[in-house]
C-alpha positions in Angstrom: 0.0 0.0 0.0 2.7 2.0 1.1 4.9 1.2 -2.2 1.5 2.1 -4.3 1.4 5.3 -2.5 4.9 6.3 -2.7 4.9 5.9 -6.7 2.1 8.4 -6.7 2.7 10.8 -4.7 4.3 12.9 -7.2 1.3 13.9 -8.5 -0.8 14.8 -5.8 1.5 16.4 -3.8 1.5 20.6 -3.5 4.0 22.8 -5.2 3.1 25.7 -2.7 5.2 26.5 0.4 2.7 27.3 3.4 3.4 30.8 5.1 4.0 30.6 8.8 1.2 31.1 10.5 -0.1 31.4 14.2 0.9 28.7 16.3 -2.0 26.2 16.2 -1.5 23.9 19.5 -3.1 20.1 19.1 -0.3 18.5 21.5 2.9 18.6 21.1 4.2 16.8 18.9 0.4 17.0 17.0 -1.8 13.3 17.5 -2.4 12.9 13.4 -4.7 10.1 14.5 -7.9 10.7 16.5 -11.8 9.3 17.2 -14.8 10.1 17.3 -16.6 8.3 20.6 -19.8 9.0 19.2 -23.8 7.7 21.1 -24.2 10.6 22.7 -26.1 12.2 19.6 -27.9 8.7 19.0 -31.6 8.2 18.2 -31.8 11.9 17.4 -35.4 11.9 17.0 -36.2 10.5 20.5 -35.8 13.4 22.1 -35.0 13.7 25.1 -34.2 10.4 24.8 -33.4 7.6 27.6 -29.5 7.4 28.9 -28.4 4.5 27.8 -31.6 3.8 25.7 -31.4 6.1 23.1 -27.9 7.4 23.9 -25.3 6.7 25.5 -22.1 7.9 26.9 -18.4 6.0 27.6 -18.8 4.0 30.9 -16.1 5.0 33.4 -12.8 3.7 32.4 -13.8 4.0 28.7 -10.9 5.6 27.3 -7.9 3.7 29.0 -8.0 1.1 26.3 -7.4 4.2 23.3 -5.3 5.3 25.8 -3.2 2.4 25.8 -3.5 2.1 21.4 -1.8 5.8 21.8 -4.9 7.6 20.7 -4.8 11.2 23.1 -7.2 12.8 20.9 -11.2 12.4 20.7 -14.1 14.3 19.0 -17.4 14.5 21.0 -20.3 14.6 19.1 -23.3 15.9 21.4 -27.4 16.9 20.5 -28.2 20.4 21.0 -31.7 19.5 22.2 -30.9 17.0 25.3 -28.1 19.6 26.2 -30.6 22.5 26.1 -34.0 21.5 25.7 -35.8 24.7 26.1 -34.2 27.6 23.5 -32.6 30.3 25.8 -33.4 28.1 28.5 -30.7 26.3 30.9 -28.1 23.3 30.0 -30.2 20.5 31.0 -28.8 19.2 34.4 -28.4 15.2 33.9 -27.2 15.4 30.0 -24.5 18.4 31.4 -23.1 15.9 34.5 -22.7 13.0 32.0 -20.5 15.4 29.9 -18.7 16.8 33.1 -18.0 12.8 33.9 -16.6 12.3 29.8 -13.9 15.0 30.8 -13.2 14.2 33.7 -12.4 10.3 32.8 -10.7 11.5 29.7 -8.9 13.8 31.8 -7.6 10.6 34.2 -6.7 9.1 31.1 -4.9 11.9 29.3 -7.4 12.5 26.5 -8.2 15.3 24.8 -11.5 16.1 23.5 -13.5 18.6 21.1 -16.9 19.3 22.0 -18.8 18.8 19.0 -22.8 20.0 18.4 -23.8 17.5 16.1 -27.0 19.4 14.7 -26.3 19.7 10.8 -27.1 23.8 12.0 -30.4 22.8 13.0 -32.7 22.5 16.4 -35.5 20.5 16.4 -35.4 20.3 12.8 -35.5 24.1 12.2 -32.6 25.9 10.3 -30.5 28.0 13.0 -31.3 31.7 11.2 -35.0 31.6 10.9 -37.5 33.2 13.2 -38.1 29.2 15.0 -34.2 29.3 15.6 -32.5 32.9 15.8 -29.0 32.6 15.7 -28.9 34.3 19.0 -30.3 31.2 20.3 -27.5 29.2 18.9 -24.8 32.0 20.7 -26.8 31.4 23.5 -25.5 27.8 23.7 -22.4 28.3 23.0 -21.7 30.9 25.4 -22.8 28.6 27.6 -21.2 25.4 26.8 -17.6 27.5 26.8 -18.9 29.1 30.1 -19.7 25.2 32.3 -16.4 23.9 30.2 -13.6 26.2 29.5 -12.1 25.3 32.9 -11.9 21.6 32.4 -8.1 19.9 31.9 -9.5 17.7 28.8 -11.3 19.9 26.8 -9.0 21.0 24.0 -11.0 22.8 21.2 -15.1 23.2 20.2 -16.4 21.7 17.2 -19.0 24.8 16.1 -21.4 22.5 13.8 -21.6 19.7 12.2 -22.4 19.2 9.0 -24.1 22.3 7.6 -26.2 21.6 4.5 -28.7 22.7 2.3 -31.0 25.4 3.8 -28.8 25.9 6.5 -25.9 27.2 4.4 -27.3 30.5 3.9 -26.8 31.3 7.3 -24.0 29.5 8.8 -20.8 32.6 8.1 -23.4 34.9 10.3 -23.8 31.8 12.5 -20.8 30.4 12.8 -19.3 34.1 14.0 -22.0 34.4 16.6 -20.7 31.0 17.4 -16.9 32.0 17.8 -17.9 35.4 19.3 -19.8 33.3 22.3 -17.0 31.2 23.1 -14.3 34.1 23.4 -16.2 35.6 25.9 -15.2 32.6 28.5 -12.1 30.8 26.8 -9.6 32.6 24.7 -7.2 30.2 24.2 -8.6 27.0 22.9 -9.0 26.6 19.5 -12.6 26.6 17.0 -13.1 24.1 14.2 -15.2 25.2 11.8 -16.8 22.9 9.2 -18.3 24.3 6.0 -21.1 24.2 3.5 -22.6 20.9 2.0 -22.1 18.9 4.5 -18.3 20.5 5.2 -17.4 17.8 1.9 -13.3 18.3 1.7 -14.0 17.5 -2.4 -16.7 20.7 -2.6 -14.7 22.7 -0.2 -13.3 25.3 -2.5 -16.7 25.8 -4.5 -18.3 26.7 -1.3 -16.2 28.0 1.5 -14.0 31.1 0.3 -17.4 33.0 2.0 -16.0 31.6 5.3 -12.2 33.6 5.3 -14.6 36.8 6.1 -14.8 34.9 10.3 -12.9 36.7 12.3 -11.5 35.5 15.5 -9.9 37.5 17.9 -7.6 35.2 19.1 -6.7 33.9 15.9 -7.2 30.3 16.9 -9.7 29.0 13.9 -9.1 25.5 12.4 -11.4 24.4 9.1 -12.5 21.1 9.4 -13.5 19.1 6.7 -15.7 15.4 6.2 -14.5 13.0 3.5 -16.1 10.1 2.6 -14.5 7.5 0.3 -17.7 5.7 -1.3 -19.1 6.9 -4.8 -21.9 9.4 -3.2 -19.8 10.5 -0.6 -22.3 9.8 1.3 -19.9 7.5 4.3 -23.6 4.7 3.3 -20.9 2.4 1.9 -24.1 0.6 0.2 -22.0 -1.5 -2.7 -18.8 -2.6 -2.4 -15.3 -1.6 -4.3 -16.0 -1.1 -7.7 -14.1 -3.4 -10.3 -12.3 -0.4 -11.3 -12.0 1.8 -7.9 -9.1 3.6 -7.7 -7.1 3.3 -4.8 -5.7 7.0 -4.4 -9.5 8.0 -4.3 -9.2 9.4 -1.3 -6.6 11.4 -1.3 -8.1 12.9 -5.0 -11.1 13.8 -2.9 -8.8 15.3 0.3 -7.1 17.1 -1.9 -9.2 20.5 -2.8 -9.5 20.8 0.9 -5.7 20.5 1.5 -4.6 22.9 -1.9 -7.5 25.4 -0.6 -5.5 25.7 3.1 -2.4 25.9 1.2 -4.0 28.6 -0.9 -4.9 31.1 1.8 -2.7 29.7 4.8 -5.0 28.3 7.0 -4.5 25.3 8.9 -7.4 22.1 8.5 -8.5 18.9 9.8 -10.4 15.7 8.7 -13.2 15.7 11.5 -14.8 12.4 9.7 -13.3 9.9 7.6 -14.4 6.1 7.7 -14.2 2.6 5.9 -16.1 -0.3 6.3 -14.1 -3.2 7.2 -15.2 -5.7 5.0 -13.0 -5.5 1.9 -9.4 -4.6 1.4 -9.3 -2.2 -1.1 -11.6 0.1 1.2 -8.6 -0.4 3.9 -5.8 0.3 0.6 -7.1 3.0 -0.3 -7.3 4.6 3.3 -4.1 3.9 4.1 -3.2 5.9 1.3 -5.1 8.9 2.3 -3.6 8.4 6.0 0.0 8.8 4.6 -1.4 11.9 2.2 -2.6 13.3 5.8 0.7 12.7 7.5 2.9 14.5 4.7 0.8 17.5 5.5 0.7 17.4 9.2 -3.3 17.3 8.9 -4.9 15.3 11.8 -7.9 13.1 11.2 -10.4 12.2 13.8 -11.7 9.1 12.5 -15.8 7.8 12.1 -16.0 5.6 14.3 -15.7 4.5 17.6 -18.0 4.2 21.0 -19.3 0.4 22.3 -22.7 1.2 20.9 -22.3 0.5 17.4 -23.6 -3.0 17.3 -22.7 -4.4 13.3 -21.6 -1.0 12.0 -19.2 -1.9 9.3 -17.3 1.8 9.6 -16.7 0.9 13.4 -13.1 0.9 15.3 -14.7 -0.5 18.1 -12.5 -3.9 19.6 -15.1 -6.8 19.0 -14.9 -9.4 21.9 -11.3 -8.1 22.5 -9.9 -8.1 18.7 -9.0 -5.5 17.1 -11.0 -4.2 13.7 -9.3 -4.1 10.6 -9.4 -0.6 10.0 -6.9 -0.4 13.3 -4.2 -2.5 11.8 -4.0 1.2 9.4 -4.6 3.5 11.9 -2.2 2.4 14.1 0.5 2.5 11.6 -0.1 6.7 11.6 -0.4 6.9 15.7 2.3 8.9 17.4 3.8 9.2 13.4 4.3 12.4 11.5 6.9 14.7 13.1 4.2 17.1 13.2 4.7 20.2 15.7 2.1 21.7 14.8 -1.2 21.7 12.4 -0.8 22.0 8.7 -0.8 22.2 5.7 2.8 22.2 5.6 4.8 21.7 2.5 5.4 17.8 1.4 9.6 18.1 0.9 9.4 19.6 4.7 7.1 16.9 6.1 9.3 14.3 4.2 12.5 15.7 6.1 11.1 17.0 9.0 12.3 20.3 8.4 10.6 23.5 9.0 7.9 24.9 7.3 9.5 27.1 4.4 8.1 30.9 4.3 6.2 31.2 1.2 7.5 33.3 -1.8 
């Protein structure tokens, strides 16, 4: 995989330098490999749901065994409606402590996590921006998610939205500021990841999201965060298998207009979502190709998914009865790997040597 990888690379790697920018601290040096624990967002229309019913969060102790794989870094992904369940209104009080339980165990275990509102930039099924959801409502929350959380050891960064799509798209730049103008009223120093329009796809990126280099941020902390998605609808359905002609670099074809975009107007990005099923090689080929695309640039990929509630999912990272899933034996090849000091994009010939970042001309 590597060797196939290797013999391409020529032509998919970036003739730009990448100007030095701010300072973007993930750890030190930067975990290119992460997970999303997800069940806390589950059964999104049983609302407000039953813990451990319809969602679910890690048992204590969850996160020792990532731990132990050398995974430090996890994506959160949380519904809007059982934190808040009234617009305006207060964080609701059980859904909040099961959250402040999450850090704190990821905190025993050395985790880092990004609080992630998994609402495709909608409440209840309305689009943040119209007159059922103001976008006040949505600063509301996130002034007070960074007010409850800013303090806590784990927390590294807030995931604004995911997904924005369709309808919503309209309104998420005016959103999304509201967002990071909440959160810097409590916590300065961590950083923002913002996803973009149709459904933040890294292959659509630059068609959509030159709209979003108006945000400002006043602690000049924002990280874009893209989704990719490696069957033929992007969809992350996986509903046929490998075509007899699938091309194995097809996930780094569609990472790239995400990573040349970064490059374009320096600005550092992530992979928030990125999953395979595990039921065919070629799925696994062609994202260990994309994994070693990622760690040339020193962009860090949370992957979709892990979390003991999964059941059959094929896309799962889950151990099964103690064994590892196939889609580990890759990941694991990339944990703790990269040289990375900090976020990229960073130009390929200083990732291969672990030199620098050059100024750009």
């Amino acid at each position: 995989m590597k060797q196939l990888f290797a013999g391409r690379m020529a032509g998919f790697t970036l003739g730009l330098a990448v100007a030095a920018g701010p300072a973007l601290v993930w750890a030190s040096p930067v975990d290119l490999i992460g997970l999303n624990v997800a069940g806390a967002e589950f059964t999104a229309k049983e609302l407000p749901g039953k813990h451990n019913h319809h969602y679910f969060f890690p048992e204590s102790g969850y996160f020792r065994q990532w731990q132990e794989r050398g995974v430090r870094m996890v994506r959160f992904p949380l519904k809007w409606e059982r934190l808040q369940p009234v617009l305006f209104g207060e964080l609701d009080a059980e859904y909040a402590a099961l959250i402040d339980r999450t850090l704190e165990d990821a905190a025993r275990h050395d985790m880092q996590v990004i609080l992630d509102i998994h609402n495709y930039a909608r409440y209840r099924g309305q689009l943040i921006g119209t007159p059922a959801v103001p976008i006040a409502a949505y600063a509301d929350l996130m002034g007070r998610v960074a007010a409850r959380w800013h303090g806590e050891r784990a927390l590294w960064g807030y995931d604004l939205m995911n997904e924005p799509h369709s309808g919503a798209d309209r309104y998420w730049p005016a959103t999304a500021q509201a967002g990071i103008d909440a959160i810097r009223r409590h916590d300065f120093r961590r950083p923002l990841l913002i996803e973009g329009y149709s459904w933040s796809s890294s292959e659509r990126w630059p068609r959509y999201n030159d709209v979003l280099l108006g945000l400002r941020d006043p602690a000049d902390n924002l990280i874009f965060s893209a989704h990719t998605y490696i069957d033929p609808d992007a969809s992350g359905h996986y509903a046929d298998p490998p075509a007899s002609d699938f091309d194995p670099m097809i996930g780094v074809k569609r990472v790239q207009p995400f990573v040349d975009w970064l490059v374009r107007h320096n600005k550092r990005g992530h992979i928030g979502e990125f999953g395979v099923p595990d039921d065919d090689p070629r799925w696994l080929e062609a994202m260990d190709n994309l994994l070693a695309y990622l760690q040339a640039h020193c962009i860090p990929m949370t992957y979709w998914a892990a979390g003991r509630s999964w059941g059959g999912y094929r896309l799962a990272v889950e151990p099964r009865d103690g064994q590892d899933r196939p889609q580990w034996q890759v990941l694991r090849k990339y944990v703790g790997a990269g040289q990375c000091s900090e976020i990229g994009p960073r130009a390929p010939q200083a990732a291969e040597t672990g030199a620098a970042p050059r100024p750009a001309s």
